[in-house]
N, C-alpha and C positions, 0 to 999 in steps of 0.2 A: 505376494507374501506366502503364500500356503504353497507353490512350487520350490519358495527358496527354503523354507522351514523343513517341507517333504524330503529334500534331497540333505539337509545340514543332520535331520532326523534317523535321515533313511528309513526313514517310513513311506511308502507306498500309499496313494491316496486315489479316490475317484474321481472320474475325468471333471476337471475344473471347466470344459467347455457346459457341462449338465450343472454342475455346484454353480458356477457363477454366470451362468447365460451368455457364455461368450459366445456370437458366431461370427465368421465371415473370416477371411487370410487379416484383414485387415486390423479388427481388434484382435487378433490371435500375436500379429508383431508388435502391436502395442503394449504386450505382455511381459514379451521378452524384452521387449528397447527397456521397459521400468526397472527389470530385475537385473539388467546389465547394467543398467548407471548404478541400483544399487551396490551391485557388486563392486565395479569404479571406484564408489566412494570410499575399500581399502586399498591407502597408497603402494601396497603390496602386488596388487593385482593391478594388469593392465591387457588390451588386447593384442594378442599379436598374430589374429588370424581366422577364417573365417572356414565353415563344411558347408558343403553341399548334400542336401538330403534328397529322394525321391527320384533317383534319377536313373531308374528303372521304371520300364513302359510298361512293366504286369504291375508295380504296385502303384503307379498311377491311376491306372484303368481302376484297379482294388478298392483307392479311397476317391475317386471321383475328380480327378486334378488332371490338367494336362501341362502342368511345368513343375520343376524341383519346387525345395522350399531350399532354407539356407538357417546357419547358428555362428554363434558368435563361439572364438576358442581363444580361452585365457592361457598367459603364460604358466600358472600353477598344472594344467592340464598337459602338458608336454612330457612325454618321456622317449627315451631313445630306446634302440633295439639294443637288449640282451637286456634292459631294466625289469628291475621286479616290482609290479606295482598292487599296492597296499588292497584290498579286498574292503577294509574299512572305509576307504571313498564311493564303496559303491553300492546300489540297491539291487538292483536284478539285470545286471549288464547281459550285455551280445559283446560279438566282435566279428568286424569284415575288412578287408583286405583291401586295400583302393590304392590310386598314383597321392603323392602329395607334389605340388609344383610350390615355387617358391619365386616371389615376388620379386625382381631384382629393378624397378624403374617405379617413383609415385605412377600411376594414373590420374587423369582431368577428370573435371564434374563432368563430361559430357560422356554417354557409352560410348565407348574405344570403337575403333577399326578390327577388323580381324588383326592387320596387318599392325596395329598399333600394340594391339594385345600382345599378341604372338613377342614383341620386340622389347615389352614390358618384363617378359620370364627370362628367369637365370638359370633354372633348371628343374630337374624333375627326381623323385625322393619315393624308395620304395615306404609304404606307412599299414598301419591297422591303426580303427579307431574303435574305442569301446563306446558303443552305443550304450543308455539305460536312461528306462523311462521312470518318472515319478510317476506315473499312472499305473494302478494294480492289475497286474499280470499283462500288463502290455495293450490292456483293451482300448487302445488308443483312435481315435480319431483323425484328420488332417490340422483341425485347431489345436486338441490337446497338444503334436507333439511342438508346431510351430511355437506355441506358448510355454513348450518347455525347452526351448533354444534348442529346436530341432532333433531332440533328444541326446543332444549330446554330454560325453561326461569329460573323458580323454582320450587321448592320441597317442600313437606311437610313431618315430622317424626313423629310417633308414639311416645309416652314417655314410654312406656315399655319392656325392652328388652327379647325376648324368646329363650330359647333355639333350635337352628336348631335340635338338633338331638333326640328332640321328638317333633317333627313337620313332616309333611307330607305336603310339599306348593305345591304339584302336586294336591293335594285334596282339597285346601282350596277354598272356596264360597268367592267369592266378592258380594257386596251390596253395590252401588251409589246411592246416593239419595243428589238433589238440592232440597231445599226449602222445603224438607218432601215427596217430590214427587221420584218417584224410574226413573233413569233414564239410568242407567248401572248394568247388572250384568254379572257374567261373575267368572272363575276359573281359580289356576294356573295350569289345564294342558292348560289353550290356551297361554301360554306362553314360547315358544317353547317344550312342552307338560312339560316342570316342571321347575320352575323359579331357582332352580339349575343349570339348565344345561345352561339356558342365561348366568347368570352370571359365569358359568365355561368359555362360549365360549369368553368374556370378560375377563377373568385372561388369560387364553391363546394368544389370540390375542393381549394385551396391552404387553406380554414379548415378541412378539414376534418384535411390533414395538420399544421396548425396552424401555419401559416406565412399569413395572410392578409394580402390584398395592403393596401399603402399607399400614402396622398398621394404624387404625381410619378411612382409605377411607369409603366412601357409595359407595355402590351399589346397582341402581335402576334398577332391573331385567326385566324390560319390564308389560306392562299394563296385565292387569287381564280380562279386558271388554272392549269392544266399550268407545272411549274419547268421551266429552261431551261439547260443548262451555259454555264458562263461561259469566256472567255479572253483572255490577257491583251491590252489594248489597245479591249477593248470598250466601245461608250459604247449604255447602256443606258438608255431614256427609258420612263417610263409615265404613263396618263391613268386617274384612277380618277372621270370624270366633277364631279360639283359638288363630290367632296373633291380635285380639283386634279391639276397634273403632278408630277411627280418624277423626278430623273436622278441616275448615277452613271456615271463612266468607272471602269474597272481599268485601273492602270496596269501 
Protein backbone atom coordinates (compact mmCIF):
# COMPACT_ATOMS: atom_id res chain seq x y z
CA UNK A 1 0.00 0.00 0.00
CA UNK A 2 2.55 2.72 1.03
CA UNK A 3 4.81 1.92 -2.46
CA UNK A 4 1.47 2.15 -4.43
CA UNK A 5 0.17 5.42 -2.66
CA UNK A 6 4.22 6.86 -2.85
CA UNK A 7 4.44 6.46 -6.48
CA UNK A 8 0.17 7.63 -7.30
CA UNK A 9 1.58 10.54 -4.79
CA UNK A 10 4.83 10.99 -5.93
CA UNK A 11 5.95 11.42 -2.89
CA UNK A 12 9.12 9.80 -2.04
CA UNK A 13 9.22 7.73 1.15
CA UNK A 14 11.74 5.79 3.53
CA UNK A 15 12.90 2.49 2.76
CA UNK A 16 9.77 0.24 3.57
CA UNK A 17 12.46 -2.71 4.07
CA UNK A 18 13.31 -0.24 7.85
CA UNK A 19 9.30 1.00 8.10
CA UNK A 20 7.91 -2.39 7.85
CA UNK A 21 10.67 -5.11 8.71
CA UNK A 22 10.87 -6.51 5.52
CA UNK A 23 13.98 -8.84 5.00
CA UNK A 24 15.06 -11.49 2.71
CA UNK A 25 14.46 -11.55 -1.71
CA UNK A 26 11.69 -13.64 -0.59
CA UNK A 27 9.26 -11.22 1.48
CA UNK A 28 10.65 -8.54 -0.81
CA UNK A 29 8.61 -10.46 -4.01
CA UNK A 30 5.87 -10.96 -1.83
CA UNK A 31 5.53 -7.26 -2.01
CA UNK A 32 5.47 -6.75 -5.45
CA UNK A 33 3.24 -10.05 -6.41
CA UNK A 34 0.31 -7.93 -3.81
CA UNK A 35 0.82 -4.56 -5.52
CA UNK A 36 0.75 -6.21 -9.07
CA UNK A 37 -2.64 -8.17 -8.48
CA UNK A 38 -3.56 -4.81 -7.14
CA UNK A 39 -2.69 -3.15 -9.86
CA UNK A 40 -4.58 -6.22 -12.13
CA UNK A 41 -7.58 -5.59 -10.49
CA UNK A 42 -8.00 -2.37 -13.27
CA UNK A 43 -9.46 -3.87 -16.15
CA UNK A 44 -7.48 -1.25 -17.93
CA UNK A 45 -4.19 -2.42 -17.06
CA UNK A 46 -2.71 -5.86 -17.92
CA UNK A 47 0.95 -7.44 -18.13
CA UNK A 48 2.69 -7.45 -21.13
CA UNK A 49 6.27 -7.92 -20.01
CA UNK A 50 8.73 -8.28 -17.62
CA UNK A 51 12.95 -6.19 -16.74
CA UNK A 52 15.46 -7.48 -15.66
CA UNK A 53 17.39 -5.54 -12.91
CA UNK A 54 21.14 -5.98 -11.34
CA UNK A 55 22.70 -7.30 -14.04
CA UNK A 56 25.89 -5.64 -13.50
CA UNK A 57 28.70 -7.45 -11.49
CA UNK A 58 30.01 -4.04 -9.79
CA UNK A 59 26.41 -3.45 -8.40
CA UNK A 60 26.07 -6.74 -7.33
CA UNK A 61 29.15 -7.10 -5.50
CA UNK A 62 27.63 -3.14 -4.26
CA UNK A 63 24.50 -4.57 -2.71
CA UNK A 64 25.60 -8.02 -1.65
CA UNK A 65 23.81 -10.39 -4.41
CA UNK A 66 25.15 -12.63 -6.87
CA UNK A 67 22.16 -12.92 -9.47
CA UNK A 68 19.79 -10.12 -11.09
CA UNK A 69 16.51 -9.35 -9.48
CA UNK A 70 13.45 -8.93 -12.15
CA UNK A 71 9.65 -6.36 -12.27
CA UNK A 72 6.77 -6.65 -13.75
CA UNK A 73 5.97 -4.07 -16.89
CA UNK A 74 2.41 -2.99 -17.50
CA UNK A 75 1.04 -2.08 -20.82
CA UNK A 76 0.23 1.63 -19.52
CA UNK A 77 4.09 1.84 -19.14
CA UNK A 78 5.00 1.43 -22.87
CA UNK A 79 6.06 4.10 -25.08
CA UNK A 80 7.95 4.19 -28.48
CA UNK A 81 10.84 6.06 -29.76
CA UNK A 82 10.42 9.75 -30.72
CA UNK A 83 7.33 9.80 -27.71
CA UNK A 84 7.19 12.54 -25.37
CA UNK A 85 6.60 11.29 -22.09
CA UNK A 86 4.53 13.12 -19.27
CA UNK A 87 7.17 14.31 -16.24
CA UNK A 88 3.98 13.94 -14.15
CA UNK A 89 4.36 9.97 -13.96
CA UNK A 90 7.29 10.28 -12.40
CA UNK A 91 9.24 10.95 -8.92
CA UNK A 92 13.00 11.00 -9.30
CA UNK A 93 13.53 9.03 -12.58
CA UNK A 94 17.11 7.69 -14.19
CA UNK A 95 17.38 6.38 -17.57
CA UNK A 96 19.65 3.56 -19.31
CA UNK A 97 19.87 2.18 -22.45
CA UNK A 98 19.54 -1.68 -22.79
CA UNK A 99 18.45 -4.65 -25.80
CA UNK A 100 14.56 -5.33 -25.40
CA UNK A 101 13.82 -9.00 -27.06
CA UNK A 102 10.47 -9.81 -27.68
CA UNK A 103 8.82 -13.06 -27.05
CA UNK A 104 7.52 -14.80 -30.12
CA UNK A 105 6.65 -18.76 -28.68
CA UNK A 106 4.57 -19.42 -25.02
CA UNK A 107 7.33 -21.15 -22.85
CA UNK A 108 6.56 -24.45 -20.47
CA UNK A 109 6.33 -24.53 -16.59
CA UNK A 110 9.75 -26.28 -16.80
CA UNK A 111 13.23 -23.86 -17.30
CA UNK A 112 13.67 -23.90 -21.11
CA UNK A 113 16.89 -25.36 -22.82
CA UNK A 114 19.31 -22.75 -24.11
CA UNK A 115 18.24 -24.14 -27.29
CA UNK A 116 14.55 -23.95 -26.47
CA UNK A 117 14.88 -20.44 -25.25
CA UNK A 118 16.92 -19.19 -28.03
CA UNK A 119 13.92 -20.70 -30.47
CA UNK A 120 11.31 -19.05 -28.21
CA UNK A 121 12.53 -15.20 -29.48
CA UNK A 122 11.36 -13.30 -32.47
CA UNK A 123 13.52 -10.70 -32.22
CA UNK A 124 15.53 -8.03 -30.75
CA UNK A 125 14.42 -4.01 -30.18
CA UNK A 126 16.74 -1.13 -29.49
CA UNK A 127 14.81 0.20 -25.82
CA UNK A 128 15.64 2.83 -22.73
CA UNK A 129 13.94 2.36 -19.56
CA UNK A 130 13.16 4.92 -17.05
CA UNK A 131 14.10 3.71 -13.73
CA UNK A 132 12.64 5.64 -10.47
CA UNK A 133 12.46 4.66 -7.10
CA UNK A 134 9.85 5.31 -4.31
CA UNK A 135 12.58 5.37 -1.87
CA UNK A 136 14.10 9.12 -1.04
CA UNK A 137 16.92 9.97 -2.98
CA UNK A 138 17.66 6.60 -4.19
CA UNK A 139 18.94 5.13 -0.59
CA UNK A 140 17.76 2.03 -1.59
CA UNK A 141 18.51 -1.33 -0.52
CA UNK A 142 18.41 -4.97 -2.58
CA UNK A 143 14.71 -5.54 -0.75
CA UNK A 144 13.49 -1.92 -1.06
CA UNK A 145 13.94 -1.96 -4.81
CA UNK A 146 12.68 -5.67 -5.33
CA UNK A 147 9.64 -4.52 -3.41
CA UNK A 148 9.16 -1.63 -5.56
CA UNK A 149 9.00 -3.94 -8.82
CA UNK A 150 12.47 -3.66 -9.33
CA UNK A 151 12.25 0.08 -9.48
CA UNK A 152 10.70 0.15 -12.50
CA UNK A 153 8.46 3.00 -13.92
CA UNK A 154 8.56 2.89 -18.03
CA UNK A 155 9.97 1.87 -21.09
CA UNK A 156 10.72 2.96 -24.31
CA UNK A 157 10.93 0.70 -27.79
CA UNK A 158 12.67 0.97 -30.74
CA UNK A 159 10.22 0.74 -33.96
CA UNK A 160 12.44 -1.59 -35.80
CA UNK A 161 12.59 -5.02 -35.27
CA UNK A 162 16.08 -7.26 -35.89
CA UNK A 163 16.75 -10.26 -36.20
CA UNK A 164 18.68 -12.03 -33.02
CA UNK A 165 20.44 -14.46 -34.93
CA UNK A 166 22.62 -12.06 -36.91
CA UNK A 167 23.24 -9.93 -34.04
CA UNK A 168 25.98 -10.27 -31.58
CA UNK A 169 24.33 -8.04 -28.44
CA UNK A 170 27.49 -9.14 -26.25
CA UNK A 171 29.29 -6.64 -28.82
CA UNK A 172 27.04 -4.05 -29.32
CA UNK A 173 28.24 -0.05 -28.15
CA UNK A 174 25.72 1.82 -26.40
CA UNK A 175 25.69 5.63 -26.74
CA UNK A 176 23.58 8.08 -24.23
CA UNK A 177 23.44 11.21 -24.85
CA UNK A 178 20.89 14.04 -22.97
CA UNK A 179 20.56 17.26 -24.60
CA UNK A 180 23.27 16.35 -27.31
CA UNK A 181 25.65 15.93 -24.48
CA UNK A 182 27.04 12.18 -24.20
CA UNK A 183 26.25 11.04 -20.78
CA UNK A 184 26.45 7.06 -20.77
CA UNK A 185 28.19 4.70 -22.65
CA UNK A 186 28.66 1.36 -22.03
CA UNK A 187 28.18 -2.40 -23.91
CA UNK A 188 26.32 -5.55 -23.86
CA UNK A 189 28.93 -7.51 -22.34
CA UNK A 190 28.42 -5.38 -19.13
CA UNK A 191 25.17 -7.03 -19.10
CA UNK A 192 25.75 -10.08 -17.27
CA UNK A 193 28.58 -10.42 -20.06
CA UNK A 194 25.73 -10.86 -23.03
CA UNK A 195 22.15 -9.61 -22.67
CA UNK A 196 21.17 -13.20 -23.70
CA UNK A 197 22.04 -14.64 -20.95
CA UNK A 198 19.93 -11.90 -18.60
CA UNK A 199 17.21 -12.59 -20.26
CA UNK A 200 17.70 -16.47 -20.44
CA UNK A 201 18.26 -16.35 -16.53
CA UNK A 202 14.56 -14.55 -16.55
CA UNK A 203 12.85 -17.29 -18.83
CA UNK A 204 14.19 -19.71 -16.29
CA UNK A 205 13.52 -18.16 -13.29
CA UNK A 206 9.76 -16.89 -14.24
CA UNK A 207 8.97 -21.04 -15.01
CA UNK A 208 10.33 -21.71 -12.22
CA UNK A 209 8.00 -19.34 -9.94
CA UNK A 210 5.59 -20.58 -12.41
CA UNK A 211 4.59 -17.65 -14.26
CA UNK A 212 6.52 -18.33 -17.61
CA UNK A 213 6.97 -16.03 -20.13
CA UNK A 214 4.51 -15.74 -23.29
CA UNK A 215 4.20 -14.91 -27.09
CA UNK A 216 4.40 -10.78 -27.45
CA UNK A 217 6.03 -10.27 -23.82
CA UNK A 218 9.14 -7.79 -23.62
CA UNK A 219 12.01 -8.42 -22.27
CA UNK A 220 14.25 -5.68 -20.98
CA UNK A 221 17.62 -7.45 -20.54
CA UNK A 222 19.39 -5.20 -18.07
CA UNK A 223 21.13 -1.69 -18.81
CA UNK A 224 24.16 -1.36 -21.30
CA UNK A 225 25.81 1.81 -19.10
CA UNK A 226 25.74 3.67 -15.95
CA UNK A 227 21.70 5.13 -15.58
CA UNK A 228 21.51 8.74 -15.88
CA UNK A 229 18.88 11.13 -13.96
CA UNK A 230 16.44 12.60 -15.93
CA UNK A 231 14.52 16.22 -15.97
CA UNK A 232 12.02 17.69 -17.06
CA UNK A 233 12.37 19.04 -20.73
CA UNK A 234 15.06 16.46 -21.68
CA UNK A 235 15.44 15.20 -24.97
CA UNK A 236 17.37 11.99 -24.78
CA UNK A 237 18.72 10.13 -27.81
CA UNK A 238 20.61 6.65 -27.92
CA UNK A 239 22.65 4.55 -30.53
CA UNK A 240 22.81 0.79 -29.68
CA UNK A 241 24.88 0.17 -33.05
CA UNK A 242 23.16 -2.36 -35.82
CA UNK A 243 20.09 -2.55 -33.46
CA UNK A 244 19.46 1.14 -34.40
CA UNK A 245 18.77 4.82 -32.56
CA UNK A 246 16.23 5.56 -30.19
CA UNK A 247 14.80 8.77 -28.50
CA UNK A 248 12.46 10.17 -25.94
CA UNK A 249 11.92 13.90 -24.78
CA UNK A 250 10.30 14.47 -21.01
CA UNK A 251 8.06 16.86 -21.04
Amino acid sequence: MAIREARSSRSPIARVSETFGITGLDAAYQVAQLNTQACLEDPARRVVGLKVGLTSKAVQQQLGVDQPDFGVLFNDMEYLSGDTIPMSRLIQPKIEAEVAFIVGKDLGNQPPSWSEFINALSYALPALEIVDSVIRDWKITLVDTVADNASSALYVLGEQPVDIGALDTSALGMHLSINGNTVSVGSGSACLGHPLRAAYWLACTMAERGHPLKAGQVILSGSLGPMVALNAGDLVQANLGPLGGISCRIA
